[in-house]
Every structure is written in structure tokens, then in C-alpha cells.
C-alpha positions as CSV (number, residue, x, y, z in Angstrom):
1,X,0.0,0.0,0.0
2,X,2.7,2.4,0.9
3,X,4.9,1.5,-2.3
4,X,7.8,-0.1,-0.7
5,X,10.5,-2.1,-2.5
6,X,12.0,-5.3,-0.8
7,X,15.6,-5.8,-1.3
8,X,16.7,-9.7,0.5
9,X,19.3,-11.8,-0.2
10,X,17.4,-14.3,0.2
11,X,18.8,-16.8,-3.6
12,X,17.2,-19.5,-2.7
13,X,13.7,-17.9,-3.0
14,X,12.6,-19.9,-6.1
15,X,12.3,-22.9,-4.5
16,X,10.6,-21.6,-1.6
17,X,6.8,-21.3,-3.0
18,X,5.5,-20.0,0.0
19,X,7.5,-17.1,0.3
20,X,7.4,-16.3,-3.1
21,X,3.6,-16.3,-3.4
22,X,3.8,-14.2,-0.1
23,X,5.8,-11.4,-1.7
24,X,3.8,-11.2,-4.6
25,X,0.4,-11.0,-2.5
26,X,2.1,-8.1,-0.7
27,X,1.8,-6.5,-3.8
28,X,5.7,-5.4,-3.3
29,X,8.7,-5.3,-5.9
30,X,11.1,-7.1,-4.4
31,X,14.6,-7.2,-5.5
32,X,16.7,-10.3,-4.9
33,X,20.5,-10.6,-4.9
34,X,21.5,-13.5,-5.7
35,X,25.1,-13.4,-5.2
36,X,27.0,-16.0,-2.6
37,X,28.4,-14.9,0.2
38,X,28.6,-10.9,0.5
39,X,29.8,-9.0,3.7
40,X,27.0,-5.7,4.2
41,X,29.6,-3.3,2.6
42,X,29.7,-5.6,-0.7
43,X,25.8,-6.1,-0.8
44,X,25.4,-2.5,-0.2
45,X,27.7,-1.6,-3.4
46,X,25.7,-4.5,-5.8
47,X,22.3,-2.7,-5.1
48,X,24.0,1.0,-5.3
49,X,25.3,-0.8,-8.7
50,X,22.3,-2.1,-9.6
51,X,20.2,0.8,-8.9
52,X,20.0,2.0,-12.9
53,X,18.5,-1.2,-13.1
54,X,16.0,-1.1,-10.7
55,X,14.9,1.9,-11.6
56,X,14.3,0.3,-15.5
57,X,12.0,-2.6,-13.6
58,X,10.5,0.2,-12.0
59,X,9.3,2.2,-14.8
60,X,8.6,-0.6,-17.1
61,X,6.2,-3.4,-14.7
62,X,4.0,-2.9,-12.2
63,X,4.3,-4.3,-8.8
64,X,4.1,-7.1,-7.9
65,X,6.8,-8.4,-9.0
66,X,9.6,-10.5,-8.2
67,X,13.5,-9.4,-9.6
68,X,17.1,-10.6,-9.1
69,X,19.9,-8.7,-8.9
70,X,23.2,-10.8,-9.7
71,X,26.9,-10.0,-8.2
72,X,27.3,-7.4,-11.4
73,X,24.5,-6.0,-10.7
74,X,22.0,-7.1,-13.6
75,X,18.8,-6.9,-12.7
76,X,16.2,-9.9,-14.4
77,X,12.4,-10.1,-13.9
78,X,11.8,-13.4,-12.6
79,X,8.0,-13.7,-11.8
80,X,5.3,-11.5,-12.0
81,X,4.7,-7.9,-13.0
82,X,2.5,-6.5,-15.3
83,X,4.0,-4.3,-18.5
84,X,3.1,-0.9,-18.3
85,X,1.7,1.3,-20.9
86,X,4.4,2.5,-23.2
């Protein structure tokens, strides 16, 4: 309702269902970085990196949706999220 974004590291998320379907009822964006193990400095830099990226998603689907953000900082729709209008 408030039009937050979820940002988790949490890879393993598309095998976990439950959680998934949770996010996406939540009606959030959530970003997922799916890089292994990253100290807070390093996982801060990927999503500073990937912000460009984000903001794309953003602008181009409509919440909810679920992303991934790799180690580079690519940024992939994985499930949901609608196309908006062009």
C-alpha cells in the first residue's frame, strides 16, 4: 500500500513457494540478490550498482513483482509484474 521495495538476499527464494507467493500478494517489488556470500559493505555496493537497473524494472512493470539482482549488478524479472503502458 505504501509502495515499498523489498531488497533480501534471500537466492534461494525460487524454490521456496510459500515465500514467493507471499511477496507477490504483498503486492511489493522485491529485489533479490542472488550473489553468494557478501559481507553488508559488498551487498550494499551491488544494489548501489544495480540501482540503474532497478529503476528500469520500475518504470517498465507494475508491482508485484519479483527481480534478481546478480553479483554485477544485472537486474532480471523473474516472476510476476505487469507491463506498463508505453
Amino acid at each position: 500500500k505504501k509502495g515499498w521495495i523489498v531488497l533480501t538476499q534471500d537466492k534461494r527464494i525460487r524454490y521456496r513457494t510459500l515465500e514467493r507467493e507471499a511477496l507477490l500478494r504483498a503486492g511489493v517489488a522485491a529485489f533479490v540478490l542472488t550473489g553468494g556470500d557478501l559481507q553488508a559493505k559488498e551487498i550494499g555496493k551491488v544494489f548501489l550498482d544495480a540501482l540503474p537497473g532497478m529503476r528500469k524494472t520500475l518504470a517498465k512493470y507494475r508491482p508485484p513483482f519479483i527481480a534478481t539482482v546478480s553479483r554485477s549488478g544485472t537486474v532480471a524479472l523473474r516472476y510476476g509484474g505487469t507491463k506498463k503502458p508505453e
